[in-house]
C-alpha positions in Angstrom: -3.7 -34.9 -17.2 -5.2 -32.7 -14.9 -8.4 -30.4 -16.4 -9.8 -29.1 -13.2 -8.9 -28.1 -9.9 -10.6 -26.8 -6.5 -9.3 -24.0 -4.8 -10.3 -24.2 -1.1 -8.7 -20.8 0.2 -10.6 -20.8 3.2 -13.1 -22.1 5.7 -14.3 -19.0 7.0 -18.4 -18.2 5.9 -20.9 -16.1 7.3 -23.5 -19.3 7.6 -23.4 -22.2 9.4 -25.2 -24.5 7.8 -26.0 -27.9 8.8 -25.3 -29.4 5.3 -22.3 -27.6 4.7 -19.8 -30.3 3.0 -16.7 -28.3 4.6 -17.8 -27.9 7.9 -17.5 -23.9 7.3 -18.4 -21.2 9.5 -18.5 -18.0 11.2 -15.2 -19.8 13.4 -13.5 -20.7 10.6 -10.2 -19.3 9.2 -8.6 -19.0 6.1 -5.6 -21.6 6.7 -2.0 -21.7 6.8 -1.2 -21.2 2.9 -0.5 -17.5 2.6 -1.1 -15.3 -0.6 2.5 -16.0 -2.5 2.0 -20.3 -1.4 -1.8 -19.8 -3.3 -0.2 -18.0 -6.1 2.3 -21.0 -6.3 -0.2 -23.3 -6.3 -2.7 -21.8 -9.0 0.6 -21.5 -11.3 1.4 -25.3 -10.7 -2.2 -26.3 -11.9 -2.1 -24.7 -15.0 1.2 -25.8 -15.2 -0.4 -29.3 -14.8 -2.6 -28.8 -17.7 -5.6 -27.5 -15.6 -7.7 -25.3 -18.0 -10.0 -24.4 -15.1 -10.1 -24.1 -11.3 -12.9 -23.1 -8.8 -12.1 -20.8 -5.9 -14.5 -23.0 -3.1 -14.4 -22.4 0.7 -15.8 -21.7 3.3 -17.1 -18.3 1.1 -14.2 -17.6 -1.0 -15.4 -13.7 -1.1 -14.5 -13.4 3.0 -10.5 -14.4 1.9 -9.3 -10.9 1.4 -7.0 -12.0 -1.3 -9.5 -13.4 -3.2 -9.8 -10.4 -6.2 -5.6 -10.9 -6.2 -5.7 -14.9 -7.0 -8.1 -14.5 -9.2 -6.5 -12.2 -11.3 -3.3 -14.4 -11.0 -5.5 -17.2 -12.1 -6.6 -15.7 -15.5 -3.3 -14.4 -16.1 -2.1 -17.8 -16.4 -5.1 -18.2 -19.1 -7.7 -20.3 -16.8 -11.2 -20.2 -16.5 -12.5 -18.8 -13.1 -15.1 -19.6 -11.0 -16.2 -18.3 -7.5 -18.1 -20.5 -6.0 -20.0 -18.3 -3.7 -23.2 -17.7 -1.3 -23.8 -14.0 -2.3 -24.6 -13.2 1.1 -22.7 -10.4 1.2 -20.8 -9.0 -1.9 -18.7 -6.0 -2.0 -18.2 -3.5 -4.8 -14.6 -4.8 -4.9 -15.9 -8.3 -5.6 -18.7 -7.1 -8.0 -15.6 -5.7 -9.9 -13.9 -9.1 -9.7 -16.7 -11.2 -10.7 -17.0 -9.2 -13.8 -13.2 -9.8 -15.0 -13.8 -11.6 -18.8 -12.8 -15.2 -18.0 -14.6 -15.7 -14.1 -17.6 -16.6 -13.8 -19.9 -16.9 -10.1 -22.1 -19.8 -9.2 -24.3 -18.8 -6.2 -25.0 -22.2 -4.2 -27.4 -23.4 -2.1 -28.0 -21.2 0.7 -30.4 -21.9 3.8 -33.6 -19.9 2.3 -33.5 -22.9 -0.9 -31.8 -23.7 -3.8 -30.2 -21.3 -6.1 -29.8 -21.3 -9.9 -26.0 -21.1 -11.5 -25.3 -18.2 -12.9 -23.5 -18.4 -15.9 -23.3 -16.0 -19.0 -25.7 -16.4 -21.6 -22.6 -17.2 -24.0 -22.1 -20.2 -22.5 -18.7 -21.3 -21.4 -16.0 -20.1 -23.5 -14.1 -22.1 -26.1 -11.1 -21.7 -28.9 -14.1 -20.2 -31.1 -15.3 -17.8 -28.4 -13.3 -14.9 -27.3 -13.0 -14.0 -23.6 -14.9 -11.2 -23.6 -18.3 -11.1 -25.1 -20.7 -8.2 -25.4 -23.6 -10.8 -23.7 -21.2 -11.9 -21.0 -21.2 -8.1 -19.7 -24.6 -7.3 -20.2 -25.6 -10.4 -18.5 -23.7 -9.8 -15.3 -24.0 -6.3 -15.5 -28.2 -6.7 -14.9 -27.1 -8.3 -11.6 -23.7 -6.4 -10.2 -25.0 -2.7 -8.5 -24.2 0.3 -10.5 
């Protein structure tokens, strides 16, 4: 049974880094598969028994659909995680990142490694609910006001 999946909705980033393990770039596009294929796709792994899935690229933040898959993502009860270089993050995607349920992991970037980000609640489970008061506050002291 599947438990996890990778989401690679695009090769586009604003780096080009030599130890990239996609090749990504300023060049690169977001593919072939448009919004409603992605949608299909995300719905077929949690159909598949996938209980969580990480949007990867490229930098997932440059697809301009990102916010709308991930949405569709949680609304099929999966965890979310953005697997991102925070290079450049809009309000729209501070918003998105704090939706209970996804969570960011900054990655290594050119300047050194960063740490994962993750809520001080840990990851959630039956026991937890999706929204906790510490996952908030914790992304809250890093999203602008």
């Amino acid at each position: 049974m599947l438990d996890f999946a990778w989401w690679e909705i695009t090769g586009k980033c604003q780096l080009a880094c030599d130890h990239c393990y996609a090749s990504s770039g300023p060049e690169g596009t977001h593919g072939s598969l448009s919004v409603a294929d992605w949608r299909r796709v995300i719905t077929q792994t949690r159909e598949a028994g996938a209980r969580m899935g990480q949007f990867i690229g490229g930098e997932p933040t440059l697809h301009p659909a990102l916010p709308q898959l991930v949405q569709h993502a949680l609304s099929t009860d999966m965890e979310v995680e953005i697997y991102t270089n925070l290079v450049h993050v809009t309000p729209e995607m501070w918003e998105t990142f704090r939706l209970p349920g996804s969570v960011w992991r900054p990655r290594t970037t050119p300047t050194g490694p960063t740490n994962t980000r993750r809520s001080p609640s840990g990851p959630r489970s039956e026991s937890r609910p999706r929204t906790s008061p510490a996952r908030k506050s914790w992304v809250s002291r890093f999203a602008p006001t």
